[in-house]
C-alpha positions, -999 to 999 in steps of 0.1 A, spaced: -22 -178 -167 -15 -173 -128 -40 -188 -108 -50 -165 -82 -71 -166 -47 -84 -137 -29 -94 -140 9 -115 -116 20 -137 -102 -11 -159 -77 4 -140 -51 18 -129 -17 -2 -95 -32 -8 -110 -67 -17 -135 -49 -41 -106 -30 -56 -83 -60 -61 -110 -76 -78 -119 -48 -103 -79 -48 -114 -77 -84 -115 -106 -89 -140 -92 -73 -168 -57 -88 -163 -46 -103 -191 -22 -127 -170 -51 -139 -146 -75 -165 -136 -92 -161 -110 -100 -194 -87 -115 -181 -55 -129 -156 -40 -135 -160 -4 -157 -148 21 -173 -160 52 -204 -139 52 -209 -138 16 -209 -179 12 -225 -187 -22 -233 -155 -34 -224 -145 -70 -198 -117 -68 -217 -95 -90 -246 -95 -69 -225 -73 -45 -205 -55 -70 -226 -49 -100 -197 -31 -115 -188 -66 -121 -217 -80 -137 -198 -92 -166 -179 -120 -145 -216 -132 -133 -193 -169 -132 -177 -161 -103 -193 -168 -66 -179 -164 -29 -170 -191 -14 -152 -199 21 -118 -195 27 -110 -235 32 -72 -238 26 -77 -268 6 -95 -249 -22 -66 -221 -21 -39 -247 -22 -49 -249 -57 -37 -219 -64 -4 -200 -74 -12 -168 -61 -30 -158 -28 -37 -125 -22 -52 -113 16 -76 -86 22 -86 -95 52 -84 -78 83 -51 -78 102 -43 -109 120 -58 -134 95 -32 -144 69 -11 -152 97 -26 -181 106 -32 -193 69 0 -182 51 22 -215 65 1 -239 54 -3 -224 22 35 -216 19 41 -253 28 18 -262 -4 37 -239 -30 13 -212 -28 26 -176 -32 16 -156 -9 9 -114 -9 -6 -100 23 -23 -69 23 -30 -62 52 0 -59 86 8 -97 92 41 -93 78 52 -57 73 69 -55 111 101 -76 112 106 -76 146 78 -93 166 78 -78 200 73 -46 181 44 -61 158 27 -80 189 27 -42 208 8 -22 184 -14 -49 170 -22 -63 207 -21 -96 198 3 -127 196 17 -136 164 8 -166 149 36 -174 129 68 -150 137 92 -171 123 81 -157 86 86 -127 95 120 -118 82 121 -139 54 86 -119 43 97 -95 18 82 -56 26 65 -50 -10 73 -18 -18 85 -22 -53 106 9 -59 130 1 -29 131 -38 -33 118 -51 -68 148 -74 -71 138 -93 -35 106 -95 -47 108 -112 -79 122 -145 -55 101 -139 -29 76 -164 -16 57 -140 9 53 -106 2 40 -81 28 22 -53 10 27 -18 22 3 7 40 -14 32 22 6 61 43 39 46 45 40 41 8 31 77 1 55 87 29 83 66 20 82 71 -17 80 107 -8 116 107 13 135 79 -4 159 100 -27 167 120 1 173 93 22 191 77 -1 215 108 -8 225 108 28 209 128 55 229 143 88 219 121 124 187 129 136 174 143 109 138 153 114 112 139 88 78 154 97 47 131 75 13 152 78 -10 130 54 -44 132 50 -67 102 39 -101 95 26 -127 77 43 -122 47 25 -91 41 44 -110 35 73 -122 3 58 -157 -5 49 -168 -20 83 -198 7 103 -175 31 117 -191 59 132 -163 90 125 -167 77 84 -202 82 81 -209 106 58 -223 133 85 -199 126 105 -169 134 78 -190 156 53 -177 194 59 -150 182 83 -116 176 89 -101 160 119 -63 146 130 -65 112 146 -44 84 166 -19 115 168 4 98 196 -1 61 184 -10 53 149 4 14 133 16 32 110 45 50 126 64 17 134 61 10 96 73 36 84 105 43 109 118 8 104 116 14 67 134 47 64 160 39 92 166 6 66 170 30 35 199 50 55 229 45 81 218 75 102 189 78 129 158 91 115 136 116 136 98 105 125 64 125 131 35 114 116 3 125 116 -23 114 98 -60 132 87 -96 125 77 -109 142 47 -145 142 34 -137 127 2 -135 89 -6 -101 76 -22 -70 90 -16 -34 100 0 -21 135 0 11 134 23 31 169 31 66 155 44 93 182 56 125 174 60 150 189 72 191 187 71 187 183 31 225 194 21 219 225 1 241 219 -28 218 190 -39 194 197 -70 164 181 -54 143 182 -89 175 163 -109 176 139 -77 143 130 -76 140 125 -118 170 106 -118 158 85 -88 121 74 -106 133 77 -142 128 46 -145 99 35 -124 64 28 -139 44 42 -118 61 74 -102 58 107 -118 80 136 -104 66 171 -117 76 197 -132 94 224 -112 69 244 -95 40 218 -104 17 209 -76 0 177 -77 -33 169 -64 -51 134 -56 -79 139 -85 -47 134 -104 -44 101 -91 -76 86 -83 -83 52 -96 -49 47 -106 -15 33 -95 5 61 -99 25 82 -73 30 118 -83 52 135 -59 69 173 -62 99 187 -41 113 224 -37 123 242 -9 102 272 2 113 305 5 154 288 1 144 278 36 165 247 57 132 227 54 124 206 21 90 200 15 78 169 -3 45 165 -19 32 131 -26 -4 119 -35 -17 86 -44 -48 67 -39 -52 46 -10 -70 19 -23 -45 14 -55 -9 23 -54 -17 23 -18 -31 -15 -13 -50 -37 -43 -21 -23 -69 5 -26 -56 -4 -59 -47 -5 -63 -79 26 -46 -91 42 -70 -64 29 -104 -81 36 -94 -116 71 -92 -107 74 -121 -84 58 -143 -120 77 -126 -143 56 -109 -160 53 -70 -171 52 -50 -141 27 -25 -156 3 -57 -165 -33 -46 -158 -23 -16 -140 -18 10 -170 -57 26 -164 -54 65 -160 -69 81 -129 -103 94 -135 -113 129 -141 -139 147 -128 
């Protein structure tokens, strides 16, 4: 059994990670930390939990979570950075959920997350955690930075393409829309349910974190410059990820449906549909799947990419998962096999 910490058990993503971890057959769980929630039985907040009424909240003291193999961070960006080298130091393996460690290069982190970086020397030997592009780095990795819930519908979305070879400045245009649980679970006025109910808004058009993510990960899957627009959305429902991604210089002579089956034949956890299928994030919801669909409208120059997931699992808490099953050894589907939920 892995022992496993979890710093920052009370947001959506927290929550979630909790919920898989559980039922994992290949986990104990050791901590559970939160500052506000200090002593509190866990199922007291989640009573979806009740039946692990043995497990309480307790502080995020780095002597506790030195006891453990595992540490998983849920907490807002810029906290595992000043934790993660002391742990690291100990023999603790670390995966970071939130943007600590998902920018390699630290001018460009410290500009969009306006602050200085703790630690930037573990920057480039942290591991980006999306499994489908680098499963072989993770199983050795001791730090794992944990994708964002856009760039890993985005990049999932693109990769075959990518990888097939597009011409320079190719354009790759992301327009995703999220739900409201991506905007965490902190009082934000433009996620309140009258706010987002019957509504559906662009936002942080010019200047979203996510953008700097995403380029440096497609510009690292191919030789060429990458042209990148993304746009993300609100949506009034809760979980998920529905990203529309055109792309444009695809050479014509490739059989996108073969690519992309050949590409994910293999993969757990991505489905490529049927010719003409259309997938939709109900599809998804409250599992760890990304089901994606390609064609190319009207025999058009522009490919259009479909991808859905939900933002809270494939997206962030399973991932994180996926990513320590394989850096133990174990089953990468471990605890991770639950179908999405219908209605």
């Amino acid at each position: 059994m892995i022992s496993v910490g979890i710093v920052g058990g009370t947001g959506y993503t927290g929550a979630e990670l909790l919920r898989i971890l559980v039922s994992h057959p290949g986990v104990s769980l050791h901590a559970v930390t939160s500052r506000s929630e200090a002593g509190r039985p866990v199922a007291d907040l989640y009573p979806n939990l009740a039946s692990r009424e043995d497990l309480v909240f307790v502080e995020p003291d780095p002597a506790g979570l030195k006891q453990c193999e595992c540490v998983f961070f849920a907490a807002p960006n810029g906290t595992a950075m000043h934790m993660v080298p002391e742990l690291m130091e100990a023999g603790v393996r670390v995966v970071d959920m939130a943007a600590d460690f998902r920018i390699k290069d630290v001018a460009t982190w410290e500009y969009w997350y306006k602050q200085t970086h703790a630690c930037p020397g573990l920057l480039q030997s942290a591991v980006y955690g999306l499994t489908e592009l680098n499963r072989e780095q993770i199983r050795t990795a001791r730090l794992v930075a944990n994708p964002g819930c856009y760039p890993t519908a985005v990049i999932l979305g693109v990769l075959p393409l990518l990888e097939q070879g597009l011409p320079e400045h190719a354009q790759v245009i992301a327009d995703a829309k999220s739900g409201v649980s991506g905007a965490g679970r902190s009082p934000n006025v433009p996620a309140l349910f009258s706010e987002a109910g019957e509504n559906f808004r662009a936002y942080n058009v010019s200047a979203h974190r996510h953008w700097p993510e995403i380029k440096q990960e497609l510009q690292g899957i191919t030789s060429t410059s990458v042209n990148l627009t993304f746009t993300p959305h609100l949506t009034p429902m809760v979980r998920g990820i529905f990203a529309t991604l055109y792309v444009s210089g695809v050479d014509r002579t490739l059989d996108l449906h073969s690519t992309y089956q050949q590409r994910f034949a293999r993969e757990n956890f991505v489905e490529v549909l049927g010719e003409g299928a259309l997938p939709e994030t109900k599809h998804v919801r409250g599992s760890n799947y990304c089901r994606l669909s390609v064609q190319r409208p009207y025999d058009g120059e522009i490919v259009v990419v479909l991808s859905v997931i939900d933002n809270l699992v494939k997206g962030a808490a399973g991932q994180a998962v996926q990513n320590m099953n394989i850096m133990f050894g174990l089953d990468e589907s471990l605890g991770l096999l639950q179908s999405g939920l219908f209605p």
